[in-house]
N, C-alpha and C positions, 0 to 999 in steps of 0.2 A: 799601512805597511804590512800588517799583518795578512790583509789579504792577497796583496803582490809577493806574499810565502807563499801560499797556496795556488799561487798559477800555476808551477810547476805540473800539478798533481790534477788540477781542471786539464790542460792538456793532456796530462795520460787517459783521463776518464772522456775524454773524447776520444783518443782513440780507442777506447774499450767500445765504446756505443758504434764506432764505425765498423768492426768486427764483422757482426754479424751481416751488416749490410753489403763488404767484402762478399761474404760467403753465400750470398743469396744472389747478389751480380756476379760472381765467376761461375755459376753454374747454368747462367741462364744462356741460350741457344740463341741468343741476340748480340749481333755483332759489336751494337753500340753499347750493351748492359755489360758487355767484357771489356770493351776499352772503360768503359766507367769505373770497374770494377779494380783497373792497370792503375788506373789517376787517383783514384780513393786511396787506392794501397801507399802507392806515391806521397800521398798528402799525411797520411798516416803515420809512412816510416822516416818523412820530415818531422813529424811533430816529436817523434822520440829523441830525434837531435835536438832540437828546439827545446824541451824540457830539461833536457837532460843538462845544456848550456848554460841555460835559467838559473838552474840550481846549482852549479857546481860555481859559476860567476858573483852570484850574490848571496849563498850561503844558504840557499834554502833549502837544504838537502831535512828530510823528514823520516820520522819512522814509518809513518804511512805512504810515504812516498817511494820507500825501501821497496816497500811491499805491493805497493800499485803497477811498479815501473813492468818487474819483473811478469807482474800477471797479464798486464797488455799485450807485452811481446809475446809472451804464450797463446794468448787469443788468438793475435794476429797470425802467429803460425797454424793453429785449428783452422783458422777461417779460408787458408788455402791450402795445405794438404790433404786434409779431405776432400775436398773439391775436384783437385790433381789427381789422388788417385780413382774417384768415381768417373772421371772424364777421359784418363788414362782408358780405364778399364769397359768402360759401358759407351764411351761415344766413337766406335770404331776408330778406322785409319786417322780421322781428324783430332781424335783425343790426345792418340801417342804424343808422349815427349820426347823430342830428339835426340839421339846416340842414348837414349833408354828405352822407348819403348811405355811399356805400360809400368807405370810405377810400382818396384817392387814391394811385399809385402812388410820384406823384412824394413826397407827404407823407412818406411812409416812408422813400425813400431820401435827404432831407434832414434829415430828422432822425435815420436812423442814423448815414447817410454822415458827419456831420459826428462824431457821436461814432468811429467808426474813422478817420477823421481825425485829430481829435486823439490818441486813443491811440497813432497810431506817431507823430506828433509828441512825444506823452512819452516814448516808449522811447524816440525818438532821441535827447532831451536827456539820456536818463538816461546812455546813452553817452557824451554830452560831459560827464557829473558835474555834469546840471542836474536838481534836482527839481521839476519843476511842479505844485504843489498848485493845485487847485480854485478859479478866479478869481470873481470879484463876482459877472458879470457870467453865469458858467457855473452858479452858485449859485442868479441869478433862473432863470435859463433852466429848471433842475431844478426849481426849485420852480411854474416854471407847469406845465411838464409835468407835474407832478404831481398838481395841481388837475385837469386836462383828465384825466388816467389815471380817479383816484378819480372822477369827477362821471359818468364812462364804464361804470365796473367796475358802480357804483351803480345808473346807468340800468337795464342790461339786467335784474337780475336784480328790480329793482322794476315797471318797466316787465312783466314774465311774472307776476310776482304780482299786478299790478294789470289785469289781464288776465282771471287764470285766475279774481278774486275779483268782476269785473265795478264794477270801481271806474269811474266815468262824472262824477263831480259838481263843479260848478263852481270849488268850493276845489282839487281834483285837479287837474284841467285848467290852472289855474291855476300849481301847484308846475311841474305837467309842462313848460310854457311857459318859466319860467324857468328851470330844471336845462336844457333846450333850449339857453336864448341862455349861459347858464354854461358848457356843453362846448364850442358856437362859437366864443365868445367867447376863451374859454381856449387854445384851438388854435392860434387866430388869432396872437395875443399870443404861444405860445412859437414856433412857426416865424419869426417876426419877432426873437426874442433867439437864437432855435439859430443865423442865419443870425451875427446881431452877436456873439453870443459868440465864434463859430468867430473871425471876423478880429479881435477884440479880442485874443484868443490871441497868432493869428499877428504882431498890430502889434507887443504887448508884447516876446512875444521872439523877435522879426525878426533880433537879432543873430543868434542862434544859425542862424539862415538866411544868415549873411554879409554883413546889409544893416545901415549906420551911418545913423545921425544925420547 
């Protein structure tokens, strides 16, 4: 029994080890190393439901698990924003992201900025013997990001096939238009919860900053 507690937290540490693998197949200039790289991510940001399920069903929520959850999802955002914006920016007309273009500067460093943020905000609690697990609010936030990743990961390597295969027809054009207003859209929407998560954080536990009721 004791080790059916610790699934939970084997699945997050697999999705830490798939991380890097993410971020090595979305960069690569091979059609199939980017759809690879769509379905990993896929399988990844199932496994966060999946653990997440685990634990909250049969109790086996951990302190280490607190602390696991939160640092995977961060990986998994590394593993494709950098990616995004070096292929934005370095792999021409094929790079851009649709109804954005090349991904801006400021994007990137408010959406990491705010996860290194928070991370030394939880080491510091963890010094004052506060565990901060993974709020609602940091939950949507992760889960638009992630829609906007996968809808991304997805484009580029279909977008080269649909290229190299001379795809042109109305039904196409069509999907293509909306997978477009879906990665806009989706972007949109988490930079507006990355910003609110951050100070929901900091509201909640503003004690731990010295500031009362």
């Amino acid at each position: 029994m004791e080790g059916s507690r610790n699934l939970p937290n084997v699945i997050t540490i697999g999705r830490i080890v798939a991380c890097p693998v993410i971020f090595i197949l979305a960069l690569s200039p091979s059609v199939g190393a980017r759809f690879a790289a769509f379905v990993l991510f896929v399988g990844a940001g199932l496994s966060d439901l999946w653990d997440g399920y685990l634990a909250r069903k049969h109790g086996w929520i951990t302190d280490v698990g607190k602390l696991l959850d939160p640092a995977a999802d961060k990986l998994l955002l590394v593993s494709t924003f950098i990616p995004f914006y070096y292929i934005s920016h370095f792999r021409g007309d094929a790079g851009l992201i649709p109804l954005v273009g090349m991904l801006p500067l400021w994007v990137l460093i408010v959406i990491l900025g705010r996860e290194v943020l928070v991370t030394l905000f939880r080491m510091w609690a963890v010094r004052q013997d506060v565990v901060i697990a993974a709020g609602t609010s940091g939950k949507y936030k992760a889960f638009l990001q992630n829609l906007f990743s996968g809808g991304l990961l997805l484009w580029y390597p279909l977008q080269d096939f649909a290229t190299a295969r001379g795809f042109d027809s109305l039904p196409y054009r069509a999907f293509a238009q909306v997978h477009s207003a879906w990665i806009g859209v989706t972007l949109a929407l988490a930079l507006i919860l990355t910003v609110y998560s951050m100070v929901d954080y900091l509201w909640t536990y503003r004690g731990l900053l010295g500031f009362r009721n």
